[in-house]
C-alpha positions in Angstrom: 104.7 102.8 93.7 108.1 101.7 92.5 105.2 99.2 89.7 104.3 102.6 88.2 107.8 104.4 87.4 108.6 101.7 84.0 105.4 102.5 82.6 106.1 106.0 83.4 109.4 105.7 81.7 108.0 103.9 78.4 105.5 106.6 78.1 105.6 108.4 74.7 105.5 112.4 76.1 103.7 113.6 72.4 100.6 112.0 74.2 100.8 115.1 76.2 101.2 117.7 74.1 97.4 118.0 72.9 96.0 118.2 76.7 98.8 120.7 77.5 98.3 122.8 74.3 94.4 122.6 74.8 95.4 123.7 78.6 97.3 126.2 77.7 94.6 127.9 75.1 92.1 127.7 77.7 93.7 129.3 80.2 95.1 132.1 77.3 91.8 132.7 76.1 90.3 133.2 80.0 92.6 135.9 80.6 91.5 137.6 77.4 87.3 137.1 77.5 84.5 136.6 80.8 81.7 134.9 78.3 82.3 131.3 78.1 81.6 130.6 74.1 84.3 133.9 73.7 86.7 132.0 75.8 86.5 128.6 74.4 86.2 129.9 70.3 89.6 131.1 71.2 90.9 128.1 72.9 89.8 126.4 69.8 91.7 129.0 67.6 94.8 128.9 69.3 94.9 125.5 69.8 94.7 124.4 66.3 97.1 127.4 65.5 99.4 126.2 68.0 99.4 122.5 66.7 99.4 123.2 63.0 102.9 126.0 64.2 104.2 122.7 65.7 103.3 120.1 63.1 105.4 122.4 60.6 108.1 122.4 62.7 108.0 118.9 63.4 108.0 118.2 59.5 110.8 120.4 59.1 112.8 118.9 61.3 111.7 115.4 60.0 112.8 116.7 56.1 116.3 117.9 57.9 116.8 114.7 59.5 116.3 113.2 56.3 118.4 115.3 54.4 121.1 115.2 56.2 
C-alpha cells in the first residue's frame, strides 16, 4: 500500500478532468432524457461545452500569468 501513495502524489490531476467532465455530462443529461441516444447527444454537448468553457479559462489565465 504505502508503494502506491508516490505515484499517487506525482500524478498530474488534469488527467482527470476529461473522465470527471464526461461523468458529470452523463449523469446531467440522465436526469434530463429516458432514451439513451437523447441522453448521450447531450453528454456529448455538454461535455465539449464544458471543456472548450474551461480551455478559455485556462488560456486566460495562462495570458495573465504571462502578462504579469
Amino acid at each position: 500500500m504505502m508503494d502506491v501513495i508516490p505515484v499517487l502524489a506525482t500524478t498530474n490531476i488534469y488527467w482527470f478532468l476529461a473522465p470527471l467532465v464526461l461523468a458529470i455530462s452523463l449523469v446531467f443529461s440522465a436526469t434530463r432524457h429516458e432514451d439513451l441516444p437523447p441522453i448521450f447527444l447531450g453528454a456529448i454537448r455538454l461535455a465539449t461545452s464544458s471543456m472548450v468553457l474551461l480551455g478559455i479559462v485556462f488560456l486566460v489565465l495562462l495570458v495573465v500569468s504571462w502578462w504579469n
